[in-house]
C-alpha positions in Angstrom: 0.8 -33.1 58.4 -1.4 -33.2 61.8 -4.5 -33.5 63.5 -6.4 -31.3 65.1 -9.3 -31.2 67.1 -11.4 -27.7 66.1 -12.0 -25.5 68.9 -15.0 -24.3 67.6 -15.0 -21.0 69.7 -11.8 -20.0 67.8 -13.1 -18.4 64.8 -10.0 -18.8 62.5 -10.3 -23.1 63.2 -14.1 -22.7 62.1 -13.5 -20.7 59.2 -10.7 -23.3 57.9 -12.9 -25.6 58.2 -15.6 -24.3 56.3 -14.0 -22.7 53.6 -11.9 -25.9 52.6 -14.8 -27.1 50.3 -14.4 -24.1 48.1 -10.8 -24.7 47.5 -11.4 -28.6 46.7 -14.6 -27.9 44.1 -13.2 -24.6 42.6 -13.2 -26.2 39.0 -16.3 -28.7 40.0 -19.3 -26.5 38.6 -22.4 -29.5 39.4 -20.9 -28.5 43.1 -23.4 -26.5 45.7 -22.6 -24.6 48.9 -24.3 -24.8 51.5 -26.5 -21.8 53.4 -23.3 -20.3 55.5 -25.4 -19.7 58.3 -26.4 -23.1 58.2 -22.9 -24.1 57.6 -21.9 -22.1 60.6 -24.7 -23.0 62.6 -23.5 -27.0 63.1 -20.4 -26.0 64.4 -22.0 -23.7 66.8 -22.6 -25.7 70.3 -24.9 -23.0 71.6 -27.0 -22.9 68.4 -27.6 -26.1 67.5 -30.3 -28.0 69.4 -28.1 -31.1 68.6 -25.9 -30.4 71.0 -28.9 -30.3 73.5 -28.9 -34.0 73.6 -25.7 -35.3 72.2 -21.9 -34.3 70.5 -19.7 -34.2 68.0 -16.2 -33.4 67.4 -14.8 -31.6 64.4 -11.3 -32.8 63.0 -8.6 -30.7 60.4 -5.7 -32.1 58.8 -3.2 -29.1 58.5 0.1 -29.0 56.7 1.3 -26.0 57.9 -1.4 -23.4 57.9 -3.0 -25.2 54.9 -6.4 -27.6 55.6 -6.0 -30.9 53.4 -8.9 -32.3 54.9 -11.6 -32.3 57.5 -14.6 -34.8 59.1 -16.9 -34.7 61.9 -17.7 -37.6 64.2 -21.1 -37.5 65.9 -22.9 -39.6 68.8 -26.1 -38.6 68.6 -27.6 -40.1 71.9 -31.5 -39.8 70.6 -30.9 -41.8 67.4 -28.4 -44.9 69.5 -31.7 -44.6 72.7 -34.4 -44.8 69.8 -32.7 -47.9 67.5 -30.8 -50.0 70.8 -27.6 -49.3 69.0 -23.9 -48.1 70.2 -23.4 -46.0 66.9 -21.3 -43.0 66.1 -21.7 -40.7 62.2 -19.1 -39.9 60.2 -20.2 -36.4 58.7 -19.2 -33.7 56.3 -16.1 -35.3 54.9 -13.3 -33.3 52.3 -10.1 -34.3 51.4 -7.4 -34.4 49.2 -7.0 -37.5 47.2 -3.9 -38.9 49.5 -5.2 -41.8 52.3 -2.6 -40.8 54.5 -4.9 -37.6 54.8 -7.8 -39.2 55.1 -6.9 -42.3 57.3 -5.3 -39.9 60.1 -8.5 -38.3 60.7 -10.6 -41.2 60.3 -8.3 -43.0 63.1 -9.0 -39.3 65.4 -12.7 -39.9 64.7 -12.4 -43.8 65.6 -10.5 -43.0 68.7 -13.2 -40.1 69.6 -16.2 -42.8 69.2 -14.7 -45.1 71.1 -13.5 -43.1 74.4 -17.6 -42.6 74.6 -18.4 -46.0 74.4 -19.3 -46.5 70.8 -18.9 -49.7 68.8 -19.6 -48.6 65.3 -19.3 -45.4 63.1 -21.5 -45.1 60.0 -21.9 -42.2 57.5 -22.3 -40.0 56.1 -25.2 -38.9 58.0 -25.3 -35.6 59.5 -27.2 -33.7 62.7 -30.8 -33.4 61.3 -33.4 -35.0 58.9 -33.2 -32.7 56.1 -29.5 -33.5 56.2 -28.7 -36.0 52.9 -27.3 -39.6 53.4 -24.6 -41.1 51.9 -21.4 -40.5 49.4 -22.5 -40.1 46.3 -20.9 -43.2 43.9 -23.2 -42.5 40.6 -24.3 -39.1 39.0 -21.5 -37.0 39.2 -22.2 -35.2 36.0 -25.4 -33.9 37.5 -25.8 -30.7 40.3 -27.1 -32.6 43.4 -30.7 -31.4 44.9 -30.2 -29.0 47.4 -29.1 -30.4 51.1 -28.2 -33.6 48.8 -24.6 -34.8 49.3 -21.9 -34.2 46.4 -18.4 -35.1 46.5 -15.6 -36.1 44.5 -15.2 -39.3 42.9 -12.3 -40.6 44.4 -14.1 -39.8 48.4 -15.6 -43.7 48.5 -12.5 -45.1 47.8 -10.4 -43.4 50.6 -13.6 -44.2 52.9 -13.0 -47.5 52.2 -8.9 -47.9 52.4 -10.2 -46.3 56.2 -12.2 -50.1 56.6 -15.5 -48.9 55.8 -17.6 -51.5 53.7 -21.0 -50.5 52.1 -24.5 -51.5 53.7 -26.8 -49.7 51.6 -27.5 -47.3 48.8 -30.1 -44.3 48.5 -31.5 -43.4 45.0 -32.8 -40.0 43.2 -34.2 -40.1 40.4 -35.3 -37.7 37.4 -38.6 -37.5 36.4 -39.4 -35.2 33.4 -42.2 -32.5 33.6 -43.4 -33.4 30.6 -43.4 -37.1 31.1 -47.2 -38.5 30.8 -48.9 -39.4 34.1 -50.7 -43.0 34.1 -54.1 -41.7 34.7 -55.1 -44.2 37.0 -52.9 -43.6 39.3 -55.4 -40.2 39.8 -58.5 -42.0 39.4 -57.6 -44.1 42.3 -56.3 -41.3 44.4 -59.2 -40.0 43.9 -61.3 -43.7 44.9 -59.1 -43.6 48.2 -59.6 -39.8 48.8 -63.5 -41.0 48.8 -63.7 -44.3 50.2 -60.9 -43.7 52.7 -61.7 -40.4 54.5 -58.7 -38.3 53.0 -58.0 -35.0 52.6 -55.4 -33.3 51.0 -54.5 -30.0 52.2 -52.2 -27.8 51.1 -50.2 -24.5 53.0 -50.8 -21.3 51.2 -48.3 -18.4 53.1 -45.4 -18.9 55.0 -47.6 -18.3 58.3 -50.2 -21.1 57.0 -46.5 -23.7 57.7 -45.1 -22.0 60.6 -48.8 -23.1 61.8 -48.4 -26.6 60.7 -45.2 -26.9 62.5 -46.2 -28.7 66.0 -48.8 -31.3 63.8 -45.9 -31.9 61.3 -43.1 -33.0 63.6 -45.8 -35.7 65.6 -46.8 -36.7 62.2 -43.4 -37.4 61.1 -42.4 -39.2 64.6 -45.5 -41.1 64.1 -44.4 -41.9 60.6 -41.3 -43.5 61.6 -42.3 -45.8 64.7 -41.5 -49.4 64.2 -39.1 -48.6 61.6 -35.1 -48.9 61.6 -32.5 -46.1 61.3 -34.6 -43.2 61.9 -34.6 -41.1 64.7 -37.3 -38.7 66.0 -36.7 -34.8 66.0 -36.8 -32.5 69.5 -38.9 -29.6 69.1 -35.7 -27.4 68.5 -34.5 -29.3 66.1 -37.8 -28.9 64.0 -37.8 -25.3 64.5 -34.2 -25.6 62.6 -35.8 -27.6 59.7 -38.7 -25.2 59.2 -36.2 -22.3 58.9 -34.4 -23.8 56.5 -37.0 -24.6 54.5 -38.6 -21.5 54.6 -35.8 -20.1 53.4 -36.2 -21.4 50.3 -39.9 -23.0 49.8 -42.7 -22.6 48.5 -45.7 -23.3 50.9 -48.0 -24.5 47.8 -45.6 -27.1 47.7 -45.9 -28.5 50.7 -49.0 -30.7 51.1 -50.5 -32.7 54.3 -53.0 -35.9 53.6 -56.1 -35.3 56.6 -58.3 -38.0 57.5 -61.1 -35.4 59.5 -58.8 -33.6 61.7 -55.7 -36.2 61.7 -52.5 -35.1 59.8 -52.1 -39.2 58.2 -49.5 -38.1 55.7 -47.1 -35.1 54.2 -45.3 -34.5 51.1 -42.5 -32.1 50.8 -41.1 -30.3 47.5 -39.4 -27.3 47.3 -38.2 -25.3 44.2 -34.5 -25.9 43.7 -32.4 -22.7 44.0 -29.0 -24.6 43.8 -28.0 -21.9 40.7 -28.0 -18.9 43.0 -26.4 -20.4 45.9 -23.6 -21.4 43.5 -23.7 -17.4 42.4 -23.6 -16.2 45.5 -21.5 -18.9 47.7 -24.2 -19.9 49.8 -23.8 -16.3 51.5 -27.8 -14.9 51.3 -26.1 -10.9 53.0 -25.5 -8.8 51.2 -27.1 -9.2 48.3 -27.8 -13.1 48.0 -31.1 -12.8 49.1 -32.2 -11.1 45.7 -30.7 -13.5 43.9 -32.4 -16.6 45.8 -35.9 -14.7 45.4 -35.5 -14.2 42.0 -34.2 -18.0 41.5 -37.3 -18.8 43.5 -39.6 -17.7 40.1 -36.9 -18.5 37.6 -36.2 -22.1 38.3 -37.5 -24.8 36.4 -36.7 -27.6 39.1 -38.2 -28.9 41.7 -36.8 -31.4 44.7 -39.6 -34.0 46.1 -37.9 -34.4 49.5 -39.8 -35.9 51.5 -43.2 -38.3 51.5 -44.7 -40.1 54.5 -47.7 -41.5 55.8 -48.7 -43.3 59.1 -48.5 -47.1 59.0 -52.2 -47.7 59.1 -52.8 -45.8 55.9 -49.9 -47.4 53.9 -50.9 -50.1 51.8 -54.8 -48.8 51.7 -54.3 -46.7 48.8 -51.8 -43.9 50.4 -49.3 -44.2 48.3 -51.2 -43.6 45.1 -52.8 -40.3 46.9 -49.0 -39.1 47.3 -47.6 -39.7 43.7 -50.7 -38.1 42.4 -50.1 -34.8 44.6 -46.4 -35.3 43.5 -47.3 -35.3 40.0 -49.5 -32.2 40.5 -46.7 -30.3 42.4 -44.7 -30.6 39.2 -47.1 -29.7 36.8 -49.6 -27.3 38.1 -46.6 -24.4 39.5 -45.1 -25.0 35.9 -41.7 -26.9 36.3 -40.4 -29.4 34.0 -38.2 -31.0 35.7 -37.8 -32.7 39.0 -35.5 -34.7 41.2 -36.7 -37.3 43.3 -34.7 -37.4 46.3 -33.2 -40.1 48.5 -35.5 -43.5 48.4 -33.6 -46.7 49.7 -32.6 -48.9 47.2 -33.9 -51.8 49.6 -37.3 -50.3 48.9 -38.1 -52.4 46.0 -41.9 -51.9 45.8 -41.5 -47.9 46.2 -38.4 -48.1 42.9 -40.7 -50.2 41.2 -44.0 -47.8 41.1 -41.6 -44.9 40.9 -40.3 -46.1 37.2 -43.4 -47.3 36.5 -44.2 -43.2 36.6 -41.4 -42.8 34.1 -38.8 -41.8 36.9 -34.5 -42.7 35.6 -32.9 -43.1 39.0 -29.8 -41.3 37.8 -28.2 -40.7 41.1 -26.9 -43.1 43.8 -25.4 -42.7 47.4 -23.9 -45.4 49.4 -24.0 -45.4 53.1 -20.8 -46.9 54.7 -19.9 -49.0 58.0 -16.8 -50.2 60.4 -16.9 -51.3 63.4 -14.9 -50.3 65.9 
């Protein structure tokens, strides 16, 4: 067995390392692949803005000409300027269940971290915001929400035999369509929407978003200012977000709180098309396209991924005014069921309210650290 680093202009490395996931989940039907273009796109140095501003390294463990396992190590230089840390990513993690495997190239990754200075690697975290966190440790009977992590059971244990300890878990949760929706929770959205100023607005073409685009990415680096383990995203990088998402969403869906002409606050939720990328491999050409469009009317699921509003608003009513709209996104485009993505389980207040909606957090990912 050995290590190597991908040379990610040799297309046969790049294509090993992509394709290894298929082999490992081939009898693992809750699995999703990813977009291949999007796939592609992160080991693509001239294509993806991340390696604008900082670098990764991409790592295969061969026996012979056979990939038993792969990782990526990343030193994202916004996210260690922004939080005052020294702090590599482990990302986009397969392998075998043998820790020999997995071991070799976590000692590559360490070694790769630390020739640049680093003096901790966390993960899994990957190069953007939509990107999920975390190995998943509960929920593996369920298909993940799309861009949400899945792996196999036995991953968190070879992460640790590598001297990784937990620091933190993430939670979805499943909230039926059907479930009833504490009405005062809209009678007060509808108090704060009066005595507060607020709007909420909501995109209705594709064009309508792309329009929203600038707004959205000062609103979200507003959002996360004085707050820990964020990073804010480059105007390339949001470009890459959007084109993802409107790959796949439905600009109803997405829905901006106003106070007069301020964006204060967003939610995100997109229909889930997980089913056709599992049809069609995550490959949209030929014919996957067809497929994605028609799972776009079909589905009967829905991912909320994503809620925010600027710290002066929270705590004034905000939150109400977004489960209400999250609550309506469900019900008024007809979906009856829904997967909460991705809420910290330090975030007691926000788990609380959320089951006090009738929301099961059925799903957890741990993130993992090791210092180096």
């Amino acid at each position: 067995m050995e290590i190597i680093e991908v040379d990610t202009r040799v297309r046969q490395q790049v294509r090993m390392f992509l394709d290894l996931p298929f082999r490992l989940y081939c009898h693992i039907p809750q699995w999703v692949p990813p977009f291949a273009s999007d796939a592609r796109r992160m080991l693509d140095r001239r294509r993806h803005p991340f390696f604008q501003h900082s670098d990764a390294a991409f790592y295969l463990a061969l026996e012979g000409r056979r990939a038993v396992g792969r990782l990526a190590v990343l030193d994202n230089r916004n996210y260690n300027v922004f939080n005052h840390t020294a702090t590599a990513f482990f990302y986009l993690f397969e392998c075998e269940n043998d820790a020999h495997i997995s071991n070799a190239l976590f000692d590559a990754a360490f070694s790769w971290a630390r020739a640049r200075g680093l003096s901790q690697i966390e993960g899994s975290r990957g190069f953007t915001a939509l990107d999920g966190l975390g190995l998943l440790i509960k929920g593996f009977e369920h298909r993940p929400a799309l861009g949400i992590p899945y792996n196999l059971p036995y991953y968190p244990t070879l992460v640790e035999a590598a001297g990784f300890q937990g620091i933190g878990d993430v939670l979805s949760g499943y909230l039926s369509g059907h479930t009833p929706f504490p009405e005062r929770i809209h009678r007060l959205a509808e108090l704060v929407q009066k005595r507060r100023g607020l709007q909420v607005a909501r995109c209705r073409t594709r064009r309508d978003l792309r329009a929203l685009v600038p707004r959205l990415r000062e609103l979200y680096n507003t959002s996360i200012q004085n707050t820990i383990g964020n990073v804010p995203v480059t105007e390339d990088e949001v470009q890459i977000i959007v084109a993802q998402i409107l790959a796949f969403a439905d600009p109803r869906l997405i829905k901006v709180v106003m106070k007069g002409d301020e964006l204060v606050g967003y939610l995100f939720a997109y229909p889930d098309v997980s089913a056709a990328l599992q049809r069609c491999k995550g490959r949209l050409f030929p014919v996957g396209w067809t497929d994605l469009l028609l799972e776009l009317k079909r589905t009967k699921w829905v991912n909320i991924n994503g809620a925010g509003i600027v710290e002066k608003h929270r705590g004034l009513g905000g939150t109400a005014l977004l489960f209400s709209e999250m609550c309506k996104s469900i019900i008024e485009s007809g979906f009856e069921h829904a997967d909460v993505v991705q809420i910290g389980a330090d975030n007691e207040d926000m788990q609380r309210e959320l089951r006090d909606l009738g929301i099961d957090f059925y799903k957890a990912h741990r993130m993992y650290r090791r210092p180096l």
